[in-house]
N, CA, C and O atoms as a DFTB+ gen file, in Angstrom:
212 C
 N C O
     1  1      20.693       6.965     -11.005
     2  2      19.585       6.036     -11.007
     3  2      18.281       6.842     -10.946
     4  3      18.301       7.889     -10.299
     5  1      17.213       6.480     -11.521
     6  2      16.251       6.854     -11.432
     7  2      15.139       7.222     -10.383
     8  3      14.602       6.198      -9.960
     9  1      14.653       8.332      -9.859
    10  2      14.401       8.266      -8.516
    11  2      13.035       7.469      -8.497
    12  3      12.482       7.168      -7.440
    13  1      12.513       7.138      -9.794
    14  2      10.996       6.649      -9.100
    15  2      11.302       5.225      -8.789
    16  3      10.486       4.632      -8.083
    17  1      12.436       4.540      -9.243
    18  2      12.444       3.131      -8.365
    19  2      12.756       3.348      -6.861
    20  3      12.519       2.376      -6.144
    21  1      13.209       4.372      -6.313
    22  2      13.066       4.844      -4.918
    23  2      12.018       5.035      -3.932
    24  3      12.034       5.029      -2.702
    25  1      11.025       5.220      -4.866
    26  2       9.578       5.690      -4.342
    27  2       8.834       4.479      -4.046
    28  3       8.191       4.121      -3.059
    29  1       9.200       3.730      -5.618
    30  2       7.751       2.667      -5.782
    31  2       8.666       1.432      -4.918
    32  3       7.951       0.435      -4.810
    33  1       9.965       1.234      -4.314
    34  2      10.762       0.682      -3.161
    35  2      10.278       1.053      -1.808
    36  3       9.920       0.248      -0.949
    37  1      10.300       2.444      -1.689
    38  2       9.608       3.113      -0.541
    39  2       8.227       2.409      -0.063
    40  3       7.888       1.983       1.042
    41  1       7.480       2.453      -1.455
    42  2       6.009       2.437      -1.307
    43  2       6.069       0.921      -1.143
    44  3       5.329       0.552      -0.231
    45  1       6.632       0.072      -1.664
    46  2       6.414      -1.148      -1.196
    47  2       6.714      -1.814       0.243
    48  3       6.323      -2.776       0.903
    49  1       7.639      -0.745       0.349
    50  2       8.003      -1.386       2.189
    51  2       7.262      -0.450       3.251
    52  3       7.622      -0.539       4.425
    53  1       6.391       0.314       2.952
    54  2       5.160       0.624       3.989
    55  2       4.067      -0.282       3.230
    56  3       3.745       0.762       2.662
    57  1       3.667      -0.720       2.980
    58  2       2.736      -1.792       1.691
    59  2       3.214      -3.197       2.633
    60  3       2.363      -3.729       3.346
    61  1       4.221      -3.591       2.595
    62  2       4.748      -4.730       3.453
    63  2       4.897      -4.414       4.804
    64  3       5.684      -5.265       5.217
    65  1       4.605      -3.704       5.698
    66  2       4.725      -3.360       7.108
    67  2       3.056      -3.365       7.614
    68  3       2.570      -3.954       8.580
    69  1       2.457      -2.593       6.717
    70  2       0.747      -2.623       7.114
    71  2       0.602      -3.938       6.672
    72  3      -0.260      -4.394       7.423
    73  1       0.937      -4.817       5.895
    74  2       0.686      -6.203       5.898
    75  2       1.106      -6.800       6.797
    76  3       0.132      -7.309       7.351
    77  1       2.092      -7.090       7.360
    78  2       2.592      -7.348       8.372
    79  2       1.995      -7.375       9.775
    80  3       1.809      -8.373      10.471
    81  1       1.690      -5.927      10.109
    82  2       0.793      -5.575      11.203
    83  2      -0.491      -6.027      11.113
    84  3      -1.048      -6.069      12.210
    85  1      -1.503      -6.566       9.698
    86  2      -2.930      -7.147       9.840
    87  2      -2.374      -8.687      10.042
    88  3      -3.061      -9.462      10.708
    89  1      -1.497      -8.997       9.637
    90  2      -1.121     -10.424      10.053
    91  2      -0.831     -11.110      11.519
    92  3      -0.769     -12.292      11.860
    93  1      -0.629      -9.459      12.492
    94  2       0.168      -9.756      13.818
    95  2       1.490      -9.517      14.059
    96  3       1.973      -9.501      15.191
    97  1       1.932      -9.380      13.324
    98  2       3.549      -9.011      12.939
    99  2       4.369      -7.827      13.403
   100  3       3.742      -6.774      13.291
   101  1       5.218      -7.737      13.742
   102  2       6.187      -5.999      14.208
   103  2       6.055      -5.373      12.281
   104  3       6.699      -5.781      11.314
   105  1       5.378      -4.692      12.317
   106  2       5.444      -3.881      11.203
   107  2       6.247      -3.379      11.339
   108  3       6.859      -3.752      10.338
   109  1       7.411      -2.184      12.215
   110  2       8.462      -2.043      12.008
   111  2       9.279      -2.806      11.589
   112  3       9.549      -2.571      10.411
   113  1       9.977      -3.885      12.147
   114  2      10.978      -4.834      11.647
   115  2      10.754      -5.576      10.075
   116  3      11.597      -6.006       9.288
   117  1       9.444      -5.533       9.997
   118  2       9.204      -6.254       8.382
   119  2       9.449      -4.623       7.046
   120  3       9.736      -4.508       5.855
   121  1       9.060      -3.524       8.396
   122  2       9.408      -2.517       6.760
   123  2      10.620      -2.109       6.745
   124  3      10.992      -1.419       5.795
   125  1      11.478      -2.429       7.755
   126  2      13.105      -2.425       7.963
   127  2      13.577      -3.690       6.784
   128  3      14.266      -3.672       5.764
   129  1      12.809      -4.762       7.528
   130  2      13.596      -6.401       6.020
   131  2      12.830      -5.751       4.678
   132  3      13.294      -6.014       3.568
   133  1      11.886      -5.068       4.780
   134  2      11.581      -4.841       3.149
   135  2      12.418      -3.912       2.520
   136  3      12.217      -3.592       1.349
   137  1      13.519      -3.357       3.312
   138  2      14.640      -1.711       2.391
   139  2      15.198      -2.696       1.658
   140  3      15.278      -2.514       0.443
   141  1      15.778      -4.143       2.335
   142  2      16.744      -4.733       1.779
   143  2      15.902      -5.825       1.282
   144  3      16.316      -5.845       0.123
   145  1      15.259      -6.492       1.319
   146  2      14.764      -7.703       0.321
   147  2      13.360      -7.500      -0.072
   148  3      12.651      -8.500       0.039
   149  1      12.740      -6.303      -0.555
   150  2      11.724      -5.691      -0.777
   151  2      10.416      -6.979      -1.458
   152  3       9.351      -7.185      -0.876
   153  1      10.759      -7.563      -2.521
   154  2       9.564      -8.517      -3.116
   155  2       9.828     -10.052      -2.405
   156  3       9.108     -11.046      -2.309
   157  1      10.706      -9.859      -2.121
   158  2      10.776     -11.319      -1.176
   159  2      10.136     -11.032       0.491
   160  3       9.466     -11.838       1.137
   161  1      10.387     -10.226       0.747
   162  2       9.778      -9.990       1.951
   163  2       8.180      -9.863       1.972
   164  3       7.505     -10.376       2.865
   165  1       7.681      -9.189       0.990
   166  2       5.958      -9.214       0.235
   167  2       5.844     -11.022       0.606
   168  3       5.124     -11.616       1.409
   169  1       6.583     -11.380      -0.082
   170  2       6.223     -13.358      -0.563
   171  2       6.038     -13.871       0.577
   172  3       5.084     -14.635       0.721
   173  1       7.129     -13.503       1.945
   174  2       7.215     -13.984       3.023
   175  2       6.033     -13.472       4.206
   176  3       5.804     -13.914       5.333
   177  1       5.499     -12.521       3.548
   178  2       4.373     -11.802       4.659
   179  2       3.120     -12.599       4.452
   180  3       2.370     -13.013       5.337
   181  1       3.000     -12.757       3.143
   182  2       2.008     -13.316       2.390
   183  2       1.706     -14.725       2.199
   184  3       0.755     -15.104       1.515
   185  1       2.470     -15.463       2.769
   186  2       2.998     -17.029       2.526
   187  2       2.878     -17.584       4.042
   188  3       2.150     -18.528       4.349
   189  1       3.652     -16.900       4.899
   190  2       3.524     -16.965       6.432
   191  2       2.247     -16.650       7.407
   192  3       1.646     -15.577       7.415
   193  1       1.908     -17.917       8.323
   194  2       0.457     -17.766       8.841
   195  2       0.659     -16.497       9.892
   196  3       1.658     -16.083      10.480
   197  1      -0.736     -16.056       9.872
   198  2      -0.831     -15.380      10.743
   199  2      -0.489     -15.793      12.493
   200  3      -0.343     -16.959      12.860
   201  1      -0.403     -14.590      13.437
   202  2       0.185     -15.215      14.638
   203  2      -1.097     -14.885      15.419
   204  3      -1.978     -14.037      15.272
   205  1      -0.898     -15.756      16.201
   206  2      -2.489     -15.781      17.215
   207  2      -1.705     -15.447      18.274
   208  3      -0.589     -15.816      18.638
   209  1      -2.896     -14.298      18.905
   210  2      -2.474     -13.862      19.985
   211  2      -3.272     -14.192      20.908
   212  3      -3.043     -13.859      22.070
């Protein structure tokens, strides 16, 4: 397999974790759900309100 879909996978699940974290969110655990459901997890960061603290 090609390694740059590895990268631009990579790059999307730190991309979805710093989103995560401006939202309020465990940026760890969202760039952990982004290895395995990478553009759905984007939809779900992005779709889901922010959390008030």
């Amino acid at each position: 397999m090609n390694s740059s879909y590895f990268v631009g996978w990579g790059t999307l699940s730190l991309i979805n974790a710093g989103l995560a974290q401006c939202k309020g969110r465990n940026g760890l655990m969202w760039w952990f759900a982004s290895l395995f459901i990478g553009p759905i997890a984007t939809f779900l960061i992005v779709v889901l309100p922010p959390l008030n603290e």
